[in-house]
C-alpha positions as CSV (number, residue, x, y, z in Angstrom):
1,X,-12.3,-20.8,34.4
2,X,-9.6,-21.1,36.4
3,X,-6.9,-22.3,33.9
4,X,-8.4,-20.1,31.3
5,X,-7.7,-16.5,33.7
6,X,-4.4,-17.7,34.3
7,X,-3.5,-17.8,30.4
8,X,-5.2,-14.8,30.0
9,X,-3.1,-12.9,32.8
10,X,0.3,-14.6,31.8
11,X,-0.9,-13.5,28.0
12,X,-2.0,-10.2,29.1
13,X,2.5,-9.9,30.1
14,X,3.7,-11.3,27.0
15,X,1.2,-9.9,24.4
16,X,-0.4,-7.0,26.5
17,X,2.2,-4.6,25.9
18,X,2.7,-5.0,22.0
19,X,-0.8,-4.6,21.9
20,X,-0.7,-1.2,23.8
21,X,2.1,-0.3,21.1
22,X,0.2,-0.6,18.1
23,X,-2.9,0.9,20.1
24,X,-0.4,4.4,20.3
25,X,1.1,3.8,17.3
26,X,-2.5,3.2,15.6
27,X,-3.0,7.5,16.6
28,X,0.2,8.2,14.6
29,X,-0.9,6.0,11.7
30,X,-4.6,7.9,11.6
31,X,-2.3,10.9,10.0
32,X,0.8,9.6,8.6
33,X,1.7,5.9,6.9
34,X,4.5,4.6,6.0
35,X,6.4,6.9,3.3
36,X,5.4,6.0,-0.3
37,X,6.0,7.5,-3.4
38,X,2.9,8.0,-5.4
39,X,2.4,8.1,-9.3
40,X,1.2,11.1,-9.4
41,X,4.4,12.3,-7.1
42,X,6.6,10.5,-9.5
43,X,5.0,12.0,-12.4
44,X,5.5,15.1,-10.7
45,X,9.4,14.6,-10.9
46,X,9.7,13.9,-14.7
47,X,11.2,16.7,-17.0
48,X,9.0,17.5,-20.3
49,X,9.3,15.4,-23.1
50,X,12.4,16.5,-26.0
51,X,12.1,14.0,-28.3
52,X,14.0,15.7,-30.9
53,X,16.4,13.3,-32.9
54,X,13.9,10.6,-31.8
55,X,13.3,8.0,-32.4
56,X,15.9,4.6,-33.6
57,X,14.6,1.4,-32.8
58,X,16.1,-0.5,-35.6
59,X,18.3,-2.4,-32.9
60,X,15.6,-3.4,-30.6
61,X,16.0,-7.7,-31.5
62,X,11.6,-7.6,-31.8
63,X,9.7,-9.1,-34.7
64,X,6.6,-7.2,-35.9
65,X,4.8,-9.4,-34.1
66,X,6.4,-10.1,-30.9
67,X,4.0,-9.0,-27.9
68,X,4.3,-6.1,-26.0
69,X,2.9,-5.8,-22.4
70,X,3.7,-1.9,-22.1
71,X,5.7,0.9,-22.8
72,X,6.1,4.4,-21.2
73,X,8.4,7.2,-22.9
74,X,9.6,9.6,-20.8
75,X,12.9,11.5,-20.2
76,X,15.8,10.1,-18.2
77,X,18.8,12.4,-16.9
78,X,18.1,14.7,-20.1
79,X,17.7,11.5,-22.5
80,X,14.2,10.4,-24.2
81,X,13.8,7.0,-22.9
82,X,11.2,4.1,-24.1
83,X,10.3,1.8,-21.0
84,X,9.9,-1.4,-22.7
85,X,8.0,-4.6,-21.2
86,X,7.3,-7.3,-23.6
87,X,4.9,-9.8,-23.3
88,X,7.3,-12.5,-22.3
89,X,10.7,-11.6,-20.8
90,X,12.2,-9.0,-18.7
91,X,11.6,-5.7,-19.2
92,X,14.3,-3.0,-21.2
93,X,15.3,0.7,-21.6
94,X,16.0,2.1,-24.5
95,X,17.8,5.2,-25.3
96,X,15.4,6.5,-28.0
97,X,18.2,8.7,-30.0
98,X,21.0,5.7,-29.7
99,X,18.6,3.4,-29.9
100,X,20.8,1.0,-27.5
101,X,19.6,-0.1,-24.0
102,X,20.6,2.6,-21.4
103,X,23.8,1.9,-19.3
104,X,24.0,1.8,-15.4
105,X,23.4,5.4,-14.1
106,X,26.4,7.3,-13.7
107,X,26.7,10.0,-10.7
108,X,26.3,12.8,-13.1
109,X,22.8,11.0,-14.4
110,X,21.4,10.2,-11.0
111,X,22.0,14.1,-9.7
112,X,20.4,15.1,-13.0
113,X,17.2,12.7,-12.5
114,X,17.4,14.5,-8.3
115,X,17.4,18.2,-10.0
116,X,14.5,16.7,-12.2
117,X,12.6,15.2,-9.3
118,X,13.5,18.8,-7.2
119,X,12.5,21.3,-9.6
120,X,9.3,19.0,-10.4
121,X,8.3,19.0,-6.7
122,X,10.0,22.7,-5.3
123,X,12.0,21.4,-3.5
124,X,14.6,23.9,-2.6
125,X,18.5,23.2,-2.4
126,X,20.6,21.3,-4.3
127,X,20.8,17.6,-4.3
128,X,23.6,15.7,-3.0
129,X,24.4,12.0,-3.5
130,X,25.0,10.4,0.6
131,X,26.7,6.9,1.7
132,X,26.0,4.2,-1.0
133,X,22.7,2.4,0.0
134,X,22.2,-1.1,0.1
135,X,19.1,-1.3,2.4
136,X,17.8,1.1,4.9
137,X,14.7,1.3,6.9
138,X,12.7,3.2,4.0
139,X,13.9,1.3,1.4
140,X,13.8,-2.6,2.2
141,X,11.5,-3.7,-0.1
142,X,13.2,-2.4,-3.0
143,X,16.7,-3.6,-1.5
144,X,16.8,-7.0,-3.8
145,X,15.4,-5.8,-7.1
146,X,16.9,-1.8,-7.7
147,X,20.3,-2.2,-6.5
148,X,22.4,-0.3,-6.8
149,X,20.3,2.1,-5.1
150,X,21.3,5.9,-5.0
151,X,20.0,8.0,-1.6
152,X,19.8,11.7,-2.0
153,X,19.6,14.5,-0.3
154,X,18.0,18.0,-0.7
155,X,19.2,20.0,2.3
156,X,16.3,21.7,2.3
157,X,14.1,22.9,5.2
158,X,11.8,20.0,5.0
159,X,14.7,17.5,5.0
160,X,13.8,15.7,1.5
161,X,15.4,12.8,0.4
162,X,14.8,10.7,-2.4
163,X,16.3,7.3,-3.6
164,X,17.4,6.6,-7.4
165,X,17.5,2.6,-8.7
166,X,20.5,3.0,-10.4
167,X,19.7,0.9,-13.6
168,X,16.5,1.9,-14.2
169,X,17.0,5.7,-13.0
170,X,14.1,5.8,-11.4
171,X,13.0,7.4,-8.6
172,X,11.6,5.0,-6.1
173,X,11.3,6.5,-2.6
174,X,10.8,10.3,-1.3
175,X,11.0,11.1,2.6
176,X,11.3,14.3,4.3
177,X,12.1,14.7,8.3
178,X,8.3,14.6,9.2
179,X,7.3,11.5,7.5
180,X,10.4,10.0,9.2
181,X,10.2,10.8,12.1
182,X,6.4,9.9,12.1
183,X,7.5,6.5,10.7
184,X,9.5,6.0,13.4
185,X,6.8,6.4,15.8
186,X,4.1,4.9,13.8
187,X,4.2,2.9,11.0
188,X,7.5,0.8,12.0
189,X,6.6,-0.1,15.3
190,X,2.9,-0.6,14.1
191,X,4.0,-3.0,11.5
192,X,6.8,-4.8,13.4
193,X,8.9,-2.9,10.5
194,X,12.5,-2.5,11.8
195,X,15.1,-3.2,9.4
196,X,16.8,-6.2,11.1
197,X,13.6,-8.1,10.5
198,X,11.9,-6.9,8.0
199,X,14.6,-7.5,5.5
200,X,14.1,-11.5,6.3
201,X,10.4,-11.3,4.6
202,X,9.6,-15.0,5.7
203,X,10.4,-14.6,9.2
204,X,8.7,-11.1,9.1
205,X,5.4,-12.8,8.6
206,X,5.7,-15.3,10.9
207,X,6.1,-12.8,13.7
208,X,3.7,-10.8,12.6
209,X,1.3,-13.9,12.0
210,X,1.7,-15.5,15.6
211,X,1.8,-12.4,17.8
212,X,-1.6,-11.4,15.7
213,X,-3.1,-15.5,16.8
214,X,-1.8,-14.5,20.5
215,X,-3.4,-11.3,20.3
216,X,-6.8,-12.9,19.0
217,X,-6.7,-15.7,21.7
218,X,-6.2,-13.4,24.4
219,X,-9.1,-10.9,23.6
220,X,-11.1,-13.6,23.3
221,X,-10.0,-15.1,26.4
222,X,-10.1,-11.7,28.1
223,X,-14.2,-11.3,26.8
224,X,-15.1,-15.0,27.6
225,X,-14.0,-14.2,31.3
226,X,-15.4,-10.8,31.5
227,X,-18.4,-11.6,30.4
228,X,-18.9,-14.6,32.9
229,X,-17.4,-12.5,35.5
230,X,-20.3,-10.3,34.5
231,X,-23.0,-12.4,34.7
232,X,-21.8,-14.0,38.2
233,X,-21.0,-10.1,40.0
234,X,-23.5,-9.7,43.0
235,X,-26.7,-8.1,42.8
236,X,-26.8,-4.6,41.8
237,X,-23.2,-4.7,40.8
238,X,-22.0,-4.7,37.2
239,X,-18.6,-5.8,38.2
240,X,-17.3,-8.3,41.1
241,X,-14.0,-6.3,41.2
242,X,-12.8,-3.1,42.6
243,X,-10.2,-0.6,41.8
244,X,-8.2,-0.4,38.8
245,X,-9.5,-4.6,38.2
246,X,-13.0,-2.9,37.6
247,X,-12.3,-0.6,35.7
248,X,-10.3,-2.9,33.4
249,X,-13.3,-5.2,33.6
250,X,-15.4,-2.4,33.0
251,X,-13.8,-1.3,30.0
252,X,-13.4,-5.1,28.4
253,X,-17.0,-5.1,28.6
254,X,-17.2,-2.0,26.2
255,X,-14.6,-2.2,23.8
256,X,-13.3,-5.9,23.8
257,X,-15.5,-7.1,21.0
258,X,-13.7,-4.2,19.4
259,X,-10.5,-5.0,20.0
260,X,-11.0,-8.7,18.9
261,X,-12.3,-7.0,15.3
262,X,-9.0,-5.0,15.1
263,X,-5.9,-7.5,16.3
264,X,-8.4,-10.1,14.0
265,X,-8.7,-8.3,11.1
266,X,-4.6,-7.1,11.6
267,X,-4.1,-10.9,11.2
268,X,-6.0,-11.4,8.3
269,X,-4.1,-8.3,6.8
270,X,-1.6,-11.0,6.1
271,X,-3.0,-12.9,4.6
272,X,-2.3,-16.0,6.8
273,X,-2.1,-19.3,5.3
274,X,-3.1,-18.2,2.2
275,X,-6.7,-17.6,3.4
276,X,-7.4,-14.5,1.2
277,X,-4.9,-15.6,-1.9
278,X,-7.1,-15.3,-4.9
279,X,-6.4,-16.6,-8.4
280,X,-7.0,-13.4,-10.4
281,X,-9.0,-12.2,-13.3
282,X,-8.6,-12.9,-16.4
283,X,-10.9,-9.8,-17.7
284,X,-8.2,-7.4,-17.6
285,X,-6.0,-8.3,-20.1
286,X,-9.0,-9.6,-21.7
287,X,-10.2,-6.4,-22.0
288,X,-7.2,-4.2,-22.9
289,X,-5.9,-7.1,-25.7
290,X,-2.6,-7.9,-27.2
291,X,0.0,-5.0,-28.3
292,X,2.5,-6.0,-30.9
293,X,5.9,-4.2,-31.4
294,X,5.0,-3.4,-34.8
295,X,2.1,-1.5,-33.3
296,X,4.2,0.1,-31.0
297,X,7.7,0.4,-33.3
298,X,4.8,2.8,-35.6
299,X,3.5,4.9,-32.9
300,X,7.0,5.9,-31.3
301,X,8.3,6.8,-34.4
302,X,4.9,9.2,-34.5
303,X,5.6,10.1,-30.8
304,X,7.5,13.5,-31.2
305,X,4.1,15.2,-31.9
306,X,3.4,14.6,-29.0
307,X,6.2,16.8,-26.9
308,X,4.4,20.0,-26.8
309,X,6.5,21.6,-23.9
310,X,3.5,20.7,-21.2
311,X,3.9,16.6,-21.7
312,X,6.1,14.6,-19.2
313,X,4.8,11.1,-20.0
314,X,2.9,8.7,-22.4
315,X,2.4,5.5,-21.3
316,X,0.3,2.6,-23.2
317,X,-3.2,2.2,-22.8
318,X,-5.0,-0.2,-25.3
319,X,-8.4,-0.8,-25.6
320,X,-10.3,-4.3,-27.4
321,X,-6.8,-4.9,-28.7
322,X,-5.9,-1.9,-30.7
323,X,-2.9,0.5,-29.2
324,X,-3.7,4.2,-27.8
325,X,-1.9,5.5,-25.1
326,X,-2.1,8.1,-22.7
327,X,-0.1,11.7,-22.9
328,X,0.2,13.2,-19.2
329,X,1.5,17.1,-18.0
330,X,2.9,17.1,-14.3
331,X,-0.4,18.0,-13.2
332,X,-1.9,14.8,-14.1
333,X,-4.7,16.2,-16.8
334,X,-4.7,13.6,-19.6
335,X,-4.6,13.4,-23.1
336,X,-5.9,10.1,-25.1
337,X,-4.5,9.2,-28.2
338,X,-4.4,6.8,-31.0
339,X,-1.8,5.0,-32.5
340,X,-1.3,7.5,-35.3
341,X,-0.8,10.0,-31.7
342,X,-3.7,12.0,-32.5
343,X,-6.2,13.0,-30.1
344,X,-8.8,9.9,-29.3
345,X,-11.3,10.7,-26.6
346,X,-12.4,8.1,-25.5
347,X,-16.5,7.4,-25.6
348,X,-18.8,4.7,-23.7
349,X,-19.5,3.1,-26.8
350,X,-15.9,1.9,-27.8
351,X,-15.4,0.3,-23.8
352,X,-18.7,-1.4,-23.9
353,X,-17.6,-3.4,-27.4
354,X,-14.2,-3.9,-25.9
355,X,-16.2,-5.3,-22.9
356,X,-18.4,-8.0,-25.0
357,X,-15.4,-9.4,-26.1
358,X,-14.8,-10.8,-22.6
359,X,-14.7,-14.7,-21.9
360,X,-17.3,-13.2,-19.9
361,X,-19.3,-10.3,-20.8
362,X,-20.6,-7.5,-18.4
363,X,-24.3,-8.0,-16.9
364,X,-24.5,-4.2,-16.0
365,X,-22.4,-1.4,-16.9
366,X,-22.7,2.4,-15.8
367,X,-20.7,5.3,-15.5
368,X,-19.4,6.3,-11.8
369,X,-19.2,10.1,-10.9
370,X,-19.4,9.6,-6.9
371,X,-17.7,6.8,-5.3
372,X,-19.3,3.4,-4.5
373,X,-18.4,0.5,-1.5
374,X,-15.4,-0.7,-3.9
375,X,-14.0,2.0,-5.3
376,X,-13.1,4.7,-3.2
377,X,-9.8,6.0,-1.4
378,X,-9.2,5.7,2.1
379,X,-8.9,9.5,3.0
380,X,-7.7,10.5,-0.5
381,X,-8.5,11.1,-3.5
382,X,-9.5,8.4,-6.9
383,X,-9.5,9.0,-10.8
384,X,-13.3,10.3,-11.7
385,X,-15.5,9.7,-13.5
386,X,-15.5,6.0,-14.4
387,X,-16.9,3.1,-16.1
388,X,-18.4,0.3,-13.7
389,X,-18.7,-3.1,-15.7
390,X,-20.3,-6.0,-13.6
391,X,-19.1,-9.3,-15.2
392,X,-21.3,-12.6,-15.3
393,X,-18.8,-14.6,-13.9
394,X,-19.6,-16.4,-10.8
395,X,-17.5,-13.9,-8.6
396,X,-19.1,-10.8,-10.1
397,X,-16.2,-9.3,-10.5
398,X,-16.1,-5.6,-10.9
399,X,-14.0,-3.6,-13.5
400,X,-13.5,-0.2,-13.0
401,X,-12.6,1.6,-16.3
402,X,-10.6,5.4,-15.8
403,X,-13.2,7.5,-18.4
404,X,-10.4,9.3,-19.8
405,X,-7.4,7.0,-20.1
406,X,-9.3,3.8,-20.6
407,X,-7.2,1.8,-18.6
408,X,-8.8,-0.9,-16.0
409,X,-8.3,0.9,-12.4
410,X,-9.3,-1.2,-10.1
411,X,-10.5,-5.3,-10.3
412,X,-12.8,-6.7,-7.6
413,X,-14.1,-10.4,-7.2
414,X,-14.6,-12.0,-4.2
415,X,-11.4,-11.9,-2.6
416,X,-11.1,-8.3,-2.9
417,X,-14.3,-8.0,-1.7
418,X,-13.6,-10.1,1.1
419,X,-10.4,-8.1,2.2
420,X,-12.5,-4.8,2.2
421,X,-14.7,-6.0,4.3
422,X,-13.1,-8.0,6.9
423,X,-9.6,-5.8,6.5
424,X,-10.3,-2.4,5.6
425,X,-13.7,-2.2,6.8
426,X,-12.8,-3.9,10.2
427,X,-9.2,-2.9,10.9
428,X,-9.4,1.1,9.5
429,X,-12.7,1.3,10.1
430,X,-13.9,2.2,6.2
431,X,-17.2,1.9,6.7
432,X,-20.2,3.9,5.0
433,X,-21.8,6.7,6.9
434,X,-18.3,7.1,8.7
435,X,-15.7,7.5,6.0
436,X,-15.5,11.0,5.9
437,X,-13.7,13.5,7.7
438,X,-14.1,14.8,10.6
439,X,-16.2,12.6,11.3
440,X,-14.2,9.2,10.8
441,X,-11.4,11.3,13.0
442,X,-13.9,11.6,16.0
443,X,-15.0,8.5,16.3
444,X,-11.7,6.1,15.2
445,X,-9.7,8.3,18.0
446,X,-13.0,7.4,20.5
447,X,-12.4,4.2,20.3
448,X,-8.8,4.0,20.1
449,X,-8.8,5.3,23.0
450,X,-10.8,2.5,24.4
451,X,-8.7,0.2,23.4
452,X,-5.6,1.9,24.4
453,X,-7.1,2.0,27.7
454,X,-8.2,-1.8,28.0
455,X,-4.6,-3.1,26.5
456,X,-2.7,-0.8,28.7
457,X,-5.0,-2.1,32.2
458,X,-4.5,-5.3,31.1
459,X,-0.8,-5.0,30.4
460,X,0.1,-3.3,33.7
461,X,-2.3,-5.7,36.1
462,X,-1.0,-8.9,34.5
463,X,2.4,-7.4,35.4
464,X,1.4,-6.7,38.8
465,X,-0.2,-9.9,39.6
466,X,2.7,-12.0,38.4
467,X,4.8,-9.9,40.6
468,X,2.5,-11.0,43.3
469,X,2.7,-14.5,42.3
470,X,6.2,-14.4,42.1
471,X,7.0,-12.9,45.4
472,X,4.7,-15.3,47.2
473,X,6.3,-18.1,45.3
474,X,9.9,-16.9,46.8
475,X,8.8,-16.4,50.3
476,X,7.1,-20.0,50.2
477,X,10.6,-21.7,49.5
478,X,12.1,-19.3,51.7
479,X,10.0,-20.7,54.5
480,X,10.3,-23.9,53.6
481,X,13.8,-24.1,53.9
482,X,15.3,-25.7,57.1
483,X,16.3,-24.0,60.2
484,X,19.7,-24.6,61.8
């Protein structure tokens, strides 16, 4: 026992205090992650579709039946643009009135694609292109793979900004001063995010691995003592300590098994060791079948009927291996259509034969108006209704089916069910009965509070009692040393 409260006060130093950081930066992260653009916010930014003078795509070095992965048309700096990805090889832009792949983005394009994204969102002010960026704190994970990367700004009120991958022209980041400074305060230090080391990915996850396994070890350290502590306190005490020790002892008692759920489940967040690294269905692309660019060459070429002023998008959708795509406004609605781009709503029927020509067909199949314990947003909103097919593999795996678009959602076998559970129902506490707000807000900031409380006590008497040890160590030797 002895050894074992000495690694957990020496612990309680070295780990104590990161642990009361993400406890405080866990409140900030309750109301604002880290700043991501969403699809429908990119959506948002796209001008309506002109594709008059469309479409040439006699240069494009495809064979009729070449695969094709996807394809979205949209417009680019004033220019209808076909987003190309084949089946094998990297994906293309085409400029659909030159037909010819589109050039790097030249400072007149990128402001044009900021006015675009600006009017799209109302964002007031003009943009204005800022110091060349190669990396910065918001944009890391894009640094290798968009460069050159354009930062913006609005000068607006809210202090927008946005960033522009100069080859592909799109946008790939939006901030404002809020969500910044919230970052700052939250999701950086929370995720051991800075720059300096987050832009070394290997050595970011091996920080964040082993300060997780140290956090783990001394929670349960911390409850394996304050538990035997608990069972050995004098009659008719609860504690054997006094003071602030008590209270710390106290509070272990209540939240520690708590706080061992939350550091634990923080670890398995990354995936350590490969312990939640699944293998994949194949049921998607099962499902949605092979495009060919003869299929696709057609249906461009029938794509202007389709720019009806509202449109801002159509992006490929295929279902049981024939092409339909979907047409989207800014607003989101959608509009399903074939490959002859006429209207195609899509029916229960037509996903339930493209479903039974799995490798392994669907044991159950329903349609979804509510949310169930796999598909569901974590304080936001999902795409209703859907289709919920229930394969017969061995892993069960779940396909949820967007009603409208026909597109596969969301996937989930047992290694996304796994990381619900153990990560999002453990670490954000996602849990039925609790999901919604305000109630999920009560109790999460309850016991984060608890936490807060028994990392922060820990912390500061670890701290204290090292002192201790270290001043009695120094006036030990200080004696001991020889009189003259």
């Amino acid at each position: 026992m002895g050894v074992l409260v000495v690694i957990h006060r020496y612990l309680g130093v070295a780990v104590g205090l990161l642990m009361t950081l993400w406890c405080l930066t866990g409140f900030v992260m309750m109301y604002q992650s880290f700043p991501e653009l969403t699809p429908a916010e990119r959506v948002a930014g796209l001008q309506p579709l002109d594709l008059a003078g469309c479409c040439a795509l006699g240069a494009v070095p495809f064979e009729p039946d070449d695969g094709v992965a996807g394809f979205r048309i949209e417009m680019l700096a004033g220019k209808p643009v076909l987003r190309l990805t084949p089946q094998d090889g990297p994906s293309m832009i085409l400029d659909l009135r030159a037909g010819a792949a589109i050039e790097p983005l030249s400072k007149d394009q990128v402001l044009a694609v900021a006015q675009a994204y600006g009017a799209g969102h109302a964002i007031g002010g003009a943009p204005r292109l800022l110091a060349p960026t190669v990396r910065d704190q918001w944009t890391v994970q894009y640094a290798r793979r968009d460069q050159p990367i354009h930062h913006l700004a609005f000068g607006d009120a809210a202090g927008s900004e946005i960033y522009v991958a100069g080859k592909t022209g799109e946008v790939i980041e939006d901030t404002n001063g809020r969500e910044r400074l919230l970052g700052y305060v939250g999701a950086v230090p929370h995720w051991l995010y800075p720059t300096l080391l987050r832009e070394n990915g290997k050595l970011w996850s091996k920080v964040v691995i082993w300060t997780s396994v140290v956090g783990t070890f001394l929670t349960l350290t911390g409850l394996y003592v304050g538990i035997s502590r608990w069972l050995s306190a004098p009659n008719g005490r609860a504690s054997p300590f006094r003071g602030l020790w008590m209270w710390h002892h106290m509070i272990g008692l209540i939240f520690g098994v708590l706080t061992l759920t939350w550091v634990a489940s923080g670890l398995l967040s990354m995936n350590p060791w490969g312990l939640l690294e699944g293998q994949g269905s194949p049921a998607p692309d099962q499902y949605h079948g092979r495009m060919t660019w003869g299929a696709v060459k057609s249906f461009v070429a029938a794509a202007p009927e389709l720019a009806d002023g509202r449109a801002v998008l159509v992006d490929s959708a295929p279902v049981g291996g024939w092409l339909f795509a979907r047409v989207l406004d800014k607003s989101g609605s959608v509009l399903r259509v074939d490959a002859g781009a006429r209207p195609a709503p899509l029916a229960g029927a037509e996903v339930m034969a493209a479903l039974a020509r799995l490798q392994t067909p669907p044991r159950s199949f329903a349609e979804l108006r509510r949310e169930d314990s796999y598909y569901y947003a974590h304080h936001g909103r999902v795409s209703l209704p859907v289709y919920r097919a229930i394969l017969g593999d061995a892993a069960a795996t779940r396909l949820y089916i967007d009603a409208e678009g026909g597109q596969v959602l969301r996937v989930v076998g047992t290694d996304e069910r796994q990381w619900r559970w153990l990560q999002s129902g453990l670490h954000d506490l996602d849990l039925p009965g609790i999901r919604q707000r305000p109630v999920w807000d009560a109790v999460v900031l309850f016991l984060l509070a608890g936490v807060t409380a028994l990392c922060a006590t820990g912390f500061w008497l670890s701290l204290r009692r090292i002192r201790r040890d270290v001043t009695g160590v120094a006036a030990r030797r200080e004696k001991a040393k020889p009189t003259l």
